[in-house]
RODO-2510 file (C-alpha; in nm, 4 decimals, decimal comma):
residues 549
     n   res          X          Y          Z
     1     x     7,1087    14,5150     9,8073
     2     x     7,4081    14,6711     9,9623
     3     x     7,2024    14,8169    10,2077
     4     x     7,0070    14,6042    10,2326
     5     x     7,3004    14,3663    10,3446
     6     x     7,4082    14,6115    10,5848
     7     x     7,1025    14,6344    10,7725
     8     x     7,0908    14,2452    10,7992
     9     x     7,4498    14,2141    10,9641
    10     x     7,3843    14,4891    11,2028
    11     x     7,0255    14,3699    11,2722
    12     x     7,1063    14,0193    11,2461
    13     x     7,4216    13,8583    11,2740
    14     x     7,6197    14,0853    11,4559
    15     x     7,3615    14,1133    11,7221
    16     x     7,3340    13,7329    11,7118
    17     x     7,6721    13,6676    11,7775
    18     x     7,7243    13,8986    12,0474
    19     x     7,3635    13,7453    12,2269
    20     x     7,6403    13,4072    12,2374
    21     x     7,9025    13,6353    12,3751
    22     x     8,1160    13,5808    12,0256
    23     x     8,3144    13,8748    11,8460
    24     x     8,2971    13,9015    11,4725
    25     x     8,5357    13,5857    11,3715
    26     x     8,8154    13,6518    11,1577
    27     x     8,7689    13,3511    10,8849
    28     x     9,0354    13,2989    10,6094
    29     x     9,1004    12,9718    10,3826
    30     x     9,4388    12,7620    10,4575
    31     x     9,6036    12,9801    10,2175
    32     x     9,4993    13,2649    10,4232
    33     x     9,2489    13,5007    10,1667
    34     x     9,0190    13,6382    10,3668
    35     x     8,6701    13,5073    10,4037
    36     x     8,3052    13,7145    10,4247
    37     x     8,0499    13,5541    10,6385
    38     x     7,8228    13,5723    10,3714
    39     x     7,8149    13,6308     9,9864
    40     x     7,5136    13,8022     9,7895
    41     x     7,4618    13,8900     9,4374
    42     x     7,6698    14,2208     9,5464
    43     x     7,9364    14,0037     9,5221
    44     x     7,8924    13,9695     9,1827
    45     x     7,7748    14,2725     9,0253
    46     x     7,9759    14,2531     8,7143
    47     x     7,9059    13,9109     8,6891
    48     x     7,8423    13,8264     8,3101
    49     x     7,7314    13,4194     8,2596
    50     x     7,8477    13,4448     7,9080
    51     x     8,2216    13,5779     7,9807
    52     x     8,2947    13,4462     8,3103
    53     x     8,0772    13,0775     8,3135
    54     x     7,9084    13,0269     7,9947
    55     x     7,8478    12,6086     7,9438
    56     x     8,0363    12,2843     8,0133
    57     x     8,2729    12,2201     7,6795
    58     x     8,2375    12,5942     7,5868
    59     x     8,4874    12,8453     7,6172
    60     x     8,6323    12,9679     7,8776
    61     x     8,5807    12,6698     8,0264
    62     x     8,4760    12,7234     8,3943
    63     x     8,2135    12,4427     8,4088
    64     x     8,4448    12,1728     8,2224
    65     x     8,6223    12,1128     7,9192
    66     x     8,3420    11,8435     7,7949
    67     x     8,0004    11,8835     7,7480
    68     x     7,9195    11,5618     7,9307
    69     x     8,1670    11,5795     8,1529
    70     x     8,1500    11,2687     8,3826
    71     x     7,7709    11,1810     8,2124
    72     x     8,0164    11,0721     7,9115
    73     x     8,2644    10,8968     8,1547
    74     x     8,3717    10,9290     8,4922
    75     x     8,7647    11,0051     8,5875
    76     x     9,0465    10,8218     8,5467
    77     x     9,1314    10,6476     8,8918
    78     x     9,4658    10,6453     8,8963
    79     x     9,6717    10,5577     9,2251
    80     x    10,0660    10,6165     9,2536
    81     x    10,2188    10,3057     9,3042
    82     x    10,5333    10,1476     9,3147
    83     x    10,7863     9,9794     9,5712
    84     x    11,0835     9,7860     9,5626
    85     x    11,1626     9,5817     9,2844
    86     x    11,0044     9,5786     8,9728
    87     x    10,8322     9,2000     9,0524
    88     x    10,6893     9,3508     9,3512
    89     x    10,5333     9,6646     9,2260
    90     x    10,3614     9,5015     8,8575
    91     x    10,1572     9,2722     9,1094
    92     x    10,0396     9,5878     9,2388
    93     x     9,9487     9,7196     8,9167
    94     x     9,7696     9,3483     8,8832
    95     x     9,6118     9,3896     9,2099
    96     x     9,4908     9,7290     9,1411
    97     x     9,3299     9,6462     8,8538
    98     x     9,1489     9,4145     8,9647
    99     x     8,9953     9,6183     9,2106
   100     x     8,8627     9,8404     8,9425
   101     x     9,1688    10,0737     8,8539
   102     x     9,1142    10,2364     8,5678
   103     x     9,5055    10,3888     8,5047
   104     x     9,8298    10,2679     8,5759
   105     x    10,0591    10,5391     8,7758
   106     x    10,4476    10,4806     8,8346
   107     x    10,6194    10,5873     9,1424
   108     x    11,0027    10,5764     9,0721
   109     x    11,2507    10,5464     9,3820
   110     x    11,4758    10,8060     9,4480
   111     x    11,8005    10,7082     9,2381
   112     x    11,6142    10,7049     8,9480
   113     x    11,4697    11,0055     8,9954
   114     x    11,7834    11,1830     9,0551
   115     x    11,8862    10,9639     8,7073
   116     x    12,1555    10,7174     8,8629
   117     x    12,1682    10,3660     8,8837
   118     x    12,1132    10,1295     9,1989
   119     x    12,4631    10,0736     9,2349
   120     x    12,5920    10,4651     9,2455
   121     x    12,6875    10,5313     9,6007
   122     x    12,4070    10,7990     9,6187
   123     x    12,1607    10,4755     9,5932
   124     x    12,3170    10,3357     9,9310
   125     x    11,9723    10,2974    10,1528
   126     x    11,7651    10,3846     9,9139
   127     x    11,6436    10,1169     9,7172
   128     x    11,3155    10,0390     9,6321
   129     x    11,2330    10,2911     9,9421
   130     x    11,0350    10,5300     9,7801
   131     x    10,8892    10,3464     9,4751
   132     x    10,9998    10,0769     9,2304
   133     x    11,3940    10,0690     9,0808
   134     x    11,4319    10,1284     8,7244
   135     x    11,7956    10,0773     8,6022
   136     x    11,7659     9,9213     8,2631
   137     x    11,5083     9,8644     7,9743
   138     x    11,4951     9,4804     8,1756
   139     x    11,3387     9,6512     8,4539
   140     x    11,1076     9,8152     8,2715
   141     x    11,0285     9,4726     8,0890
   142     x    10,9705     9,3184     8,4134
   143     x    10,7525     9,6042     8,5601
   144     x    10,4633     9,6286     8,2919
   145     x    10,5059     9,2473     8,1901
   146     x    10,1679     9,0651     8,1110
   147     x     9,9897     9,4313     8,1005
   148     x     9,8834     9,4708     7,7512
   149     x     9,9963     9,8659     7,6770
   150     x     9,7804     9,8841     7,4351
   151     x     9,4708     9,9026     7,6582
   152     x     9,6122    10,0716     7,9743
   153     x     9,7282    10,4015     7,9896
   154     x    10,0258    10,5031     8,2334
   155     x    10,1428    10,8190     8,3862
   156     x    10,5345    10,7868     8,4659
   157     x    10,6016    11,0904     8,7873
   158     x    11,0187    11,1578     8,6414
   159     x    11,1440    11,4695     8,5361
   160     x    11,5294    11,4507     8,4482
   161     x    11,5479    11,1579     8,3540
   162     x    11,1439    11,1404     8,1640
   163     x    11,3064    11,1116     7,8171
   164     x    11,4833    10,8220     7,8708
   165     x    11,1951    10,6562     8,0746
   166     x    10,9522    10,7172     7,7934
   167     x    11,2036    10,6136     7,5881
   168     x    11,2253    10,2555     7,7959
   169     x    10,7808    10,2376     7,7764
   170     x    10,8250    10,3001     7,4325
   171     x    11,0484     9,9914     7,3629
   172     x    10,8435     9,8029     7,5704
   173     x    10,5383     9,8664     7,4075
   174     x    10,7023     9,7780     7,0873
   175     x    10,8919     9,4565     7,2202
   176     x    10,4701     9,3836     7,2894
   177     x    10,4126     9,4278     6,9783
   178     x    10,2252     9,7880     7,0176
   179     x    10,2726    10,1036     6,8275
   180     x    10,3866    10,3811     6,9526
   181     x    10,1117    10,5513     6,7873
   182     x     9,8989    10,3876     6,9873
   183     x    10,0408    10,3774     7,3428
   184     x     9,8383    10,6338     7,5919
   185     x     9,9443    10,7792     7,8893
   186     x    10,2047    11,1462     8,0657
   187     x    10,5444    11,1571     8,1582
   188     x    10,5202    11,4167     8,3977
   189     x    10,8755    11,5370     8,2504
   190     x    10,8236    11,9229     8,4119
   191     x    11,1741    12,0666     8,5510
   192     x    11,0676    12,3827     8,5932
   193     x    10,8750    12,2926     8,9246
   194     x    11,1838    12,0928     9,0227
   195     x    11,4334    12,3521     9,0454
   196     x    11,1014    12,6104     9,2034
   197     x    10,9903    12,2641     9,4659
   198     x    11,1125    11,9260     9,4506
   199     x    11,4607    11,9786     9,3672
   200     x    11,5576    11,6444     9,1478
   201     x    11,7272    11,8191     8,9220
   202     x    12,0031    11,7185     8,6835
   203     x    12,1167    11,9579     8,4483
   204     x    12,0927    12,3290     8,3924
   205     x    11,7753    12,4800     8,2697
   206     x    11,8674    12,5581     7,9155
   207     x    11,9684    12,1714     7,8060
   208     x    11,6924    12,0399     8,0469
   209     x    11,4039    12,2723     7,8370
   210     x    11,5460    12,1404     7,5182
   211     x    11,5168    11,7934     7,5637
   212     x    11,1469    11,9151     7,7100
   213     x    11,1261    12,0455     7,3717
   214     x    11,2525    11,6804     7,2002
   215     x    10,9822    11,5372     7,3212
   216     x    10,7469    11,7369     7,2353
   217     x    10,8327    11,7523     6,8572
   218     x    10,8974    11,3528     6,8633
   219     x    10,5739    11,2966     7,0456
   220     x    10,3555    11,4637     6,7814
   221     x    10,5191    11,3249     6,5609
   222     x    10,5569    10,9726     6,6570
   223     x    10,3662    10,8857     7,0046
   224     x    10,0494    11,1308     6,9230
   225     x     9,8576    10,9513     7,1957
   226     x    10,1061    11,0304     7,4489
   227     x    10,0867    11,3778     7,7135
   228     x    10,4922    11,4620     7,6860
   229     x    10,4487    11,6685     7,9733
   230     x    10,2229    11,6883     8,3118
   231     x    10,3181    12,0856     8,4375
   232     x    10,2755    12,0270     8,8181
   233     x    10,1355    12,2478     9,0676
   234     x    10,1656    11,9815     9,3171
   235     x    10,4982    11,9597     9,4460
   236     x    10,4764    12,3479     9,4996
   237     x    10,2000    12,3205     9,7381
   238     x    10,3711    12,0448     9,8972
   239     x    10,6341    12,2816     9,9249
   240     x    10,4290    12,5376    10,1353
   241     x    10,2748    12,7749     9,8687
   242     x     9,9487    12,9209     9,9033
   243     x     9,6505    12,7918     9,6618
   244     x     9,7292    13,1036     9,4051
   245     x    10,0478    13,0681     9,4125
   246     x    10,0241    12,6883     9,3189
   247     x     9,7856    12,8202     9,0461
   248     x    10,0294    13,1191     8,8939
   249     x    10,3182    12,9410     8,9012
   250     x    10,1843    12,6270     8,7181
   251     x    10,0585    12,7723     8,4698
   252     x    10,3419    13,0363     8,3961
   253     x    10,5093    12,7083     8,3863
   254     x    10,3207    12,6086     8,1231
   255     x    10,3684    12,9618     7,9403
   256     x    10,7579    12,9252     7,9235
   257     x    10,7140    12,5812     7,7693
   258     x    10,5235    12,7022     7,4658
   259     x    10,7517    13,0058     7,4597
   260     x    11,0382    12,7613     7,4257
   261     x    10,8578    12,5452     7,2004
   262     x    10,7406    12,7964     6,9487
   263     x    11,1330    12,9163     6,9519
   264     x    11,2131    12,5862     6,7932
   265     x    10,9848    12,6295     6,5333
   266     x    10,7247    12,4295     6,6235
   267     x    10,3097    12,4769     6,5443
   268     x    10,1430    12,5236     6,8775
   269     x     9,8444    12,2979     6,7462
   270     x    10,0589    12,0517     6,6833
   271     x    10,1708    12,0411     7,0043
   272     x     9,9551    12,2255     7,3112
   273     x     9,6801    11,9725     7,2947
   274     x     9,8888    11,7177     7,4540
   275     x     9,9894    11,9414     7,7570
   276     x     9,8553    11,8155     8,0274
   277     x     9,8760    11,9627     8,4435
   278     x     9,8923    11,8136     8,7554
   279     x     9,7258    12,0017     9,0746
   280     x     9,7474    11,9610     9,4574
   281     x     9,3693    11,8823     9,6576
   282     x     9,3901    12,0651     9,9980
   283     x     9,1688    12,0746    10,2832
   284     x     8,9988    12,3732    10,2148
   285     x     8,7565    12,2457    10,0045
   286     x     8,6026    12,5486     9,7961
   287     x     8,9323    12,6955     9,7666
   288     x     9,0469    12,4240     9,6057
   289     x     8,7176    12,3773     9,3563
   290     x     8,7749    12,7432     9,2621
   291     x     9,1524    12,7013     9,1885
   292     x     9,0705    12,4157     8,9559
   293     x     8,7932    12,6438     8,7722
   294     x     9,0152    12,9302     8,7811
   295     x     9,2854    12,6998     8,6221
   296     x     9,0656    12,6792     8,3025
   297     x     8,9426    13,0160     8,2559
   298     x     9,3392    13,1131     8,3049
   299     x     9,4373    12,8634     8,0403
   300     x     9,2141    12,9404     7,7786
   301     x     9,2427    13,2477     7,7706
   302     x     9,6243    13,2274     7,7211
   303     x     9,6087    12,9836     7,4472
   304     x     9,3820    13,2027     7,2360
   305     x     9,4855    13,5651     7,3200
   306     x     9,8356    13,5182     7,4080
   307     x     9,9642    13,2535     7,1426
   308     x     9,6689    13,2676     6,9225
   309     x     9,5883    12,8485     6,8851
   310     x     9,3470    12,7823     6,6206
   311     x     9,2513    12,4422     6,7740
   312     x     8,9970    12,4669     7,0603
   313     x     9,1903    12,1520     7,1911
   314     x     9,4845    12,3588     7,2259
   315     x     9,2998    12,5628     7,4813
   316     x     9,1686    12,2843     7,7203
   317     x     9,3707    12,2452     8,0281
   318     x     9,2968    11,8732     8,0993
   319     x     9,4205    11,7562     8,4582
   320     x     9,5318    11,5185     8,7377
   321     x     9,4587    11,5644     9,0690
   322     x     9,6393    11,4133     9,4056
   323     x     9,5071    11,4792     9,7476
   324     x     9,7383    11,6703     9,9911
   325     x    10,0476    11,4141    10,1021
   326     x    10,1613    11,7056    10,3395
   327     x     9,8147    11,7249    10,4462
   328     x     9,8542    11,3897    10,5983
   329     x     9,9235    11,3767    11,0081
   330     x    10,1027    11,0781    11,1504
   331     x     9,8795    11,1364    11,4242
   332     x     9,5815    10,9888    11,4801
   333     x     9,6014    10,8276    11,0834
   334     x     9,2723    10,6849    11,0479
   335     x     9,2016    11,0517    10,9834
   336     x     9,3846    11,0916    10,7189
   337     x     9,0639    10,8642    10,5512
   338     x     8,8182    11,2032    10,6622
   339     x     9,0853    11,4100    10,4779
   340     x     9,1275    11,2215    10,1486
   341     x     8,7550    11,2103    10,1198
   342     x     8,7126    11,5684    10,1504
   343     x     8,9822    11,6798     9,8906
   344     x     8,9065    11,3973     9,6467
   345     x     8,5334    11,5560     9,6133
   346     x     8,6937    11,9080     9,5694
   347     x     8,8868    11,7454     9,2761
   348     x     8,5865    11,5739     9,1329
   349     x     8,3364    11,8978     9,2151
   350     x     8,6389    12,0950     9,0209
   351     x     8,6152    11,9109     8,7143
   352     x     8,9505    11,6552     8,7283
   353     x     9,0429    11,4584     8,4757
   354     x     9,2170    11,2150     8,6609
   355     x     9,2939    11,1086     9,0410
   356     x     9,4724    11,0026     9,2457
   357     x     9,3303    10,9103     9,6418
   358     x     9,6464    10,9463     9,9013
   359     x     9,6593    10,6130    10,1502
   360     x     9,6392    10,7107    10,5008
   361     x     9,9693    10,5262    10,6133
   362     x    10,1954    10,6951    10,3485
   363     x    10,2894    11,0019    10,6239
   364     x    10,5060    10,7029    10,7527
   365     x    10,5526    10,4792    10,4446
   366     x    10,4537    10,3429    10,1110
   367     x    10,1345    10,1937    10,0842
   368     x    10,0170     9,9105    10,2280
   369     x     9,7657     9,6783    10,0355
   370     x     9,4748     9,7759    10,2664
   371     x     9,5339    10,1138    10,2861
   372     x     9,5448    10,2065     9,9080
   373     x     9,2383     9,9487     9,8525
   374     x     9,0797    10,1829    10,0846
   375     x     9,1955    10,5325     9,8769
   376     x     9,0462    10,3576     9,5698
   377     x     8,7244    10,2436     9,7160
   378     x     8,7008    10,6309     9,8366
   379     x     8,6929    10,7395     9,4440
   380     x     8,4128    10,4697     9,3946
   381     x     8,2177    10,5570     9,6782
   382     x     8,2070    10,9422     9,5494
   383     x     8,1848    10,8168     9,1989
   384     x     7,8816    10,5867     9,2593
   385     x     7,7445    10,6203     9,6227
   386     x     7,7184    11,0436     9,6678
   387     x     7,5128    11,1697     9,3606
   388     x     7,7884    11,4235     9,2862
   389     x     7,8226    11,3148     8,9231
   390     x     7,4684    11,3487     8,8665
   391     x     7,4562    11,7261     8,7317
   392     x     7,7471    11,9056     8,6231
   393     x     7,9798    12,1712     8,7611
   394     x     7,6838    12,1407     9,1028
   395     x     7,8364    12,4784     9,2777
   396     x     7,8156    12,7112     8,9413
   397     x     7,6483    13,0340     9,0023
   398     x     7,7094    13,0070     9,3847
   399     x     7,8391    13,3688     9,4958
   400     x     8,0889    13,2619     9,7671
   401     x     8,2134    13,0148     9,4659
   402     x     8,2410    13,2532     9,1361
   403     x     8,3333    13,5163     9,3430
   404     x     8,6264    13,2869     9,4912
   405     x     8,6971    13,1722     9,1469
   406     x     8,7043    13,5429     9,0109
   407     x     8,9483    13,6615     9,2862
   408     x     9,1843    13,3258     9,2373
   409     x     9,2075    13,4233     8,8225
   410     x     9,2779    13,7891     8,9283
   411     x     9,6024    13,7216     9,1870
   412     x     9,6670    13,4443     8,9613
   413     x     9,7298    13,6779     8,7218
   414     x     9,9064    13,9527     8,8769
   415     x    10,1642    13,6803     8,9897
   416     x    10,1971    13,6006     8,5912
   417     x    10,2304    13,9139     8,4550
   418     x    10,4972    14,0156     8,7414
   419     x    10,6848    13,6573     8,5959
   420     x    10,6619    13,8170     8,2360
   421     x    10,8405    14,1564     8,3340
   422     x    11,1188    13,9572     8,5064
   423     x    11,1900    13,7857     8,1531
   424     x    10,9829    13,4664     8,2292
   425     x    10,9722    13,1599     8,4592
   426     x    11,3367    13,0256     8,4175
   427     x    11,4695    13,3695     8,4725
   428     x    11,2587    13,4349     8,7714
   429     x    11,3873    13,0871     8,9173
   430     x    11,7107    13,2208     8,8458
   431     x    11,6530    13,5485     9,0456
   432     x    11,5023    13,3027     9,3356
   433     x    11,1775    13,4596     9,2775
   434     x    10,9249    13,1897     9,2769
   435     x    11,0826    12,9768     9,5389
   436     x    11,1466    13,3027     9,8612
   437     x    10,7427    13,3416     9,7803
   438     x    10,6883    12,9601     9,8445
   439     x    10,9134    12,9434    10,1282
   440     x    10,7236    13,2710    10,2828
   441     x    10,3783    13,1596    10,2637
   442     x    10,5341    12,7868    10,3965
   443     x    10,7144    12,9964    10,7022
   444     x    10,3483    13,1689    10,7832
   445     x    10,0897    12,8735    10,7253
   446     x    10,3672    12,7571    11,0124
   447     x    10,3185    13,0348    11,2605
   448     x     9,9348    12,9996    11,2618
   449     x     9,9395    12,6521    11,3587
   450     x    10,1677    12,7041    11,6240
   451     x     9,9699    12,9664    11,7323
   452     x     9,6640    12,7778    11,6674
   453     x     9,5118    13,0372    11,4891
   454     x     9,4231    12,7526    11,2165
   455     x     9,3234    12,3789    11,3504
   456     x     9,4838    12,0359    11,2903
   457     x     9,2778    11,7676    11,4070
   458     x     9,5212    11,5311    11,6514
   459     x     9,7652    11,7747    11,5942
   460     x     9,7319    12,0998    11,7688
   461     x     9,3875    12,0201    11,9043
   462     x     9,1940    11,7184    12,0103
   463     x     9,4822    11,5371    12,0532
   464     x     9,5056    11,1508    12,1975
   465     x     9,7449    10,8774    12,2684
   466     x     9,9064    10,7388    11,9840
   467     x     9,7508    10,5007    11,7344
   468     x     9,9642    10,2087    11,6148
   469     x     9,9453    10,1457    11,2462
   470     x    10,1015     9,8564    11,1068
   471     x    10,3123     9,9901    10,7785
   472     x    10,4547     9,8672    10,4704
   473     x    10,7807     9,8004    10,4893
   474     x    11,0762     9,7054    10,1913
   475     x    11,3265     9,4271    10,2723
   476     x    11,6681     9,4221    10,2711
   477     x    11,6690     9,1340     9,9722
   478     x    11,5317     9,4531     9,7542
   479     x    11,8705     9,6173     9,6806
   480     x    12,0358     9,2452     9,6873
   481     x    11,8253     9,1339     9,4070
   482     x    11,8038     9,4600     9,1938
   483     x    12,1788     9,4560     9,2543
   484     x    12,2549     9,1258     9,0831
   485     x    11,9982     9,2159     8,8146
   486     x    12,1552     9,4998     8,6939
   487     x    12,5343     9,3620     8,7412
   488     x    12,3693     9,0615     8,5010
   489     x    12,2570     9,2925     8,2437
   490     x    12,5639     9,4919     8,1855
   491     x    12,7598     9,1498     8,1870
   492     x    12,4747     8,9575     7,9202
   493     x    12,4467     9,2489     7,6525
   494     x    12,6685     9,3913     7,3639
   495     x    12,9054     9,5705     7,5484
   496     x    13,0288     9,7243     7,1982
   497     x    12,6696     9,8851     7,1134
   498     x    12,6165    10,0189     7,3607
   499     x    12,8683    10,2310     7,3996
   500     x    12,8628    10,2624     7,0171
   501     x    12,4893    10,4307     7,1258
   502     x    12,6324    10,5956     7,4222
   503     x    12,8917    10,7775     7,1775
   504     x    12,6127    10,8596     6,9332
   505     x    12,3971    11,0144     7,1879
   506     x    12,6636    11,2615     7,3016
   507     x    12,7430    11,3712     6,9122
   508     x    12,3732    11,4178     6,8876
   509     x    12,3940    11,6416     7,1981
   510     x    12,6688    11,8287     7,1397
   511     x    12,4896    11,8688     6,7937
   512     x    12,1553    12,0154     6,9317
   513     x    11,9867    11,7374     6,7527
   514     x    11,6704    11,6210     6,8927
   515     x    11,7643    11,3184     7,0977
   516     x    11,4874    11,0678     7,1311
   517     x    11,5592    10,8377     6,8563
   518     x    11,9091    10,8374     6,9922
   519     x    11,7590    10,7712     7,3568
   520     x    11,5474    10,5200     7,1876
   521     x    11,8727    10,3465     7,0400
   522     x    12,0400    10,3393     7,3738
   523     x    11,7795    10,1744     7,5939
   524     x    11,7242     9,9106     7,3337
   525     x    12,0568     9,8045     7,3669
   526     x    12,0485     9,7677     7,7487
   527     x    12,2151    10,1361     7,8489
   528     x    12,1486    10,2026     8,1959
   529     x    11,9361    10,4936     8,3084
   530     x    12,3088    10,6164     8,5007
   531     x    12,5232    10,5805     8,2164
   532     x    12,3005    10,7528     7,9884
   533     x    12,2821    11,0546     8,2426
   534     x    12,6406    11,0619     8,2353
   535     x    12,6662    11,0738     7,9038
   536     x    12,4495    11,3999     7,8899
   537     x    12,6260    11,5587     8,2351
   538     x    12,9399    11,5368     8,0120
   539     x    12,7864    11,7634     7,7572
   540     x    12,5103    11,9723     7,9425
   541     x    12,7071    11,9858     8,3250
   542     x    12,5450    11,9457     8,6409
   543     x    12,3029    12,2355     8,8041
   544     x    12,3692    12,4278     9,1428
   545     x    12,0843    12,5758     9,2590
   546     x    12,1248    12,9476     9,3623
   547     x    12,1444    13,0325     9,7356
   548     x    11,7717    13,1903     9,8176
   549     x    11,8538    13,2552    10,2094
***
């Protein structure tokens, strides 16, 4: 076959290009790997079904981590949302639903992911801006009011501050009337990929792991329904890293957070199957779909060699997807539509769990009402309209994809392993290891557009005159309102308890006691999501990141 291959692109296509007066291309994906022009058998000579694909629901997972897959239900279609107060965004939510969403997903604005209140100086311009304002347990109230939480589940995107947010869901579910052992849903509550990406840390990484580690021993033992973590891979390819190195570092994410949860003393089956991951969608569409597959092989593996889980649940990496926000162009938007499309079927063709459609406005703002009803109505059209869901895992046994899929696990790996000789993740993001690689591969995917060795539609070809988009935009009476709300709410409760709960929280801190009940005890009494934060800054201190440059 090899030479048999050899005669054909000699014979064939090399004389065939250069009848068209072409050169032999030079194809890689957007992460730059290098691309064949064609893929054989060859490619796969050690290729054993078994070992490297085996079935859907069978380990190591590469087709799927159910059986049925979406013949037993399709994914959750979930779309971010939230915007200035907490009035405006639960008619979303109401509006969504109605449409046919089938998961409630809250975007928090940017004081409360950085764990202050409205009124802390940092807040100053930015309320409401970048999704909904959540000061106090009456926020919360407001936000999910009339949406029974007993048949809706919710992912919450925070990471500092995700204990006391869960803490706030939690009392609302209960003020409903709900169990907590019956509430569904993720806090995405992964800090590791903040101080690597995103960068909305709080505290240090020691104290910031161990309240990790708080919720993962209260939610198994209290919320069992509930995913106490969602390790993210997005916000590092948002940051500029390459598809593998999105893939490594996730999931070497995901390693330290077992390590550190089996140094408490907790069972890893009592635990691991409620880890859940959160990927980018790209443009380059079987890169991406062999990432995802990749992603499952690379888990299971891990969970049954490396920390030896009993429970085959323990070994499923279940996931959300979002489509590429810095994929988006503010020019020519409507194309943003073409590009949602195109990573949203990667996501379903790679098995998702869950997803989430970007709008095609949000390169300039929030959503608009239109523009997200579009994102949904993409995930129905692929859902119901393109025949995709008809036969699982469609591109298993293709060469170009196993062979992708094979190469991803491999440098996937490599990047792991050299993580596990520098002591693990928080010591490598100590050293400045993970984020020089992501600012690298950001610095060259860079060059070659300004170069133009790799296309943008609008952008660095086919460009026209500018296309005026009507956007979303948050009034003024936002802050005002949230403002007043929160001064009310600090003046109407029991001053005494809560700092009564305040002062128990820090004992418990200082204590290294696990501090969810005490979170729990706060919120109920009205504590803001700031003075709560304090409280812990007074005991854990406040994190400078290391100089990488």
């Amino acid at each position: 076959m090899k030479k048999d291959y050899k005669r054909w692109k000699t014979n064939h296509y090399l004389r065939g290009l250069k009848k068209i007066g072409i050169q032999d291309p030079h194809h890689t994906t957007i992460s730059g790997k290098e691309i064949k022009e064609l893929y054989t058998p060859h490619d796969l000579k050690d290729f054993d079904y078994e070992k490297d694909l085996s079935y859907p629901g069978e380990y190591p997972y590469t087709r799927g981590i159910h059986p049925t897959m979406y013949h037993g239900r399709l994914w959750t279609m979930r779309q971010f949302s939230g915007f200035g107060s907490a009035e405006d965004t639960n008619q979303r939510y109401k509006y969504l639903l109605k449409q046919g969403q089938t998961g409630l997903s809250v975007a928090f604005h940017l004081p409360t992911l950085m764990g202050v209140d409205s009124d802390h100086p940092l807040a100053i311009g930015e309320i409401g801006k970048c999704g909904v304002a959540i000061d106090s347990l009456a926020d919360m109230e407001i936000l999910f009011d009339g949406i029974p939480l007993d048949k809706i589940t919710t992912s919450m995107t925070i990471n500092p501050p995700a204990a006391v947010l869960w803490a706030m869901y939690i009392a609302v579910a209960e003020k409903q009337g709900v169990s907590p052992k019956v509430i569904s849903g993720t806090i995405q509550n992964d800090i590791l990929k903040e101080y690597i990406a995103q960068k909305t840390f709080v505290f240090p990484p020691e104290p910031s792991m161990k309240l990790i580690v708080d919720t993962f021993e209260y939610g198994s033992q209290k919320v069992p329904r509930w995913n106490t973590i969602s390790i993210s891979g997005y916000h590092i390819r948002e940051a500029g890293s390459t598809a593998v190195q999105e893939l490594a570092f996730t999931l070497r994410d995901g390693i330290e957070y077992v390590e550190w949860a089996l140094k408490r003393g907790l069972n890893i089956d009592d635990f691991a199957p409620r880890l859940s991951f959160f990927f980018n969608s790209h443009n380059d569409f079987f890169e991406e779909i062999a990432k995802f597959r990749a992603a499952r092989r690379i888990w299971a593996k891990t969970m049954r060699e490396r920390f030896r889980a009993k429970n085959k649940r323990s070994w499923l990496l279940r996931f959300h997807t979002q489509t590429s926000g810095v994929s988006l162009m503010a020019q020519q938007p409507s194309n943003n539509v073409v590009r949602v499309a195109i990573q949203a079927l990667a996501a379903v063709l790679g098995g998702t769990q869950s997803l989430h459609t970007n709008s095609l406005d949000e390169t300039y703002a929030l959503p608009s009402e239109e523009a997200v009803t579009i994102a949904l109505r993409t995930q129905q059209i692929i859902a119901h309209e393109s025949g995709v869901v008809n036969t699982i895992d469609p591109l298993g046994g293709s060469y170009f994809i196993e062979k992708l899929t094979n190469e991803m696990q491999e440098q996937a790996e490599d990047y792991i392993k050299k993580i596990d000789d520098m002591g693990g993740m928080v010591k490598a993001i100590e050293m400045g290891f993970p984020q020089k690689e992501i600012i690298d591969s950001s610095y060259e995917y860079q060059k070659a557009l300004e170069k133009k060795e790799k296309t943008v539609v609008g952008v660095n070809a086919f460009q026209s005159e500018h296309e005026p988009i009507s956007i979303l935009e948050i009034d003024k009476e936002v802050a005002d309102k949230q403002l007043d709300r929160l001064k009310e709410v600090k003046k109407s409760r029991n001053n005494v308890k809560v700092k009564t709960s305040l002062t128990d929280l820090k004992k418990a801190a200082q204590n290294d006691e696990n501090l969810m009940p005490f979170l729990l005890a706060c919120v109920k009494q009205y504590a803001t999501l700031g003075e709560i934060m304090d409280t812990l800054e007074e005991v854990y201190g406040k994190y400078q990141e290391p100089v990488t440059y």
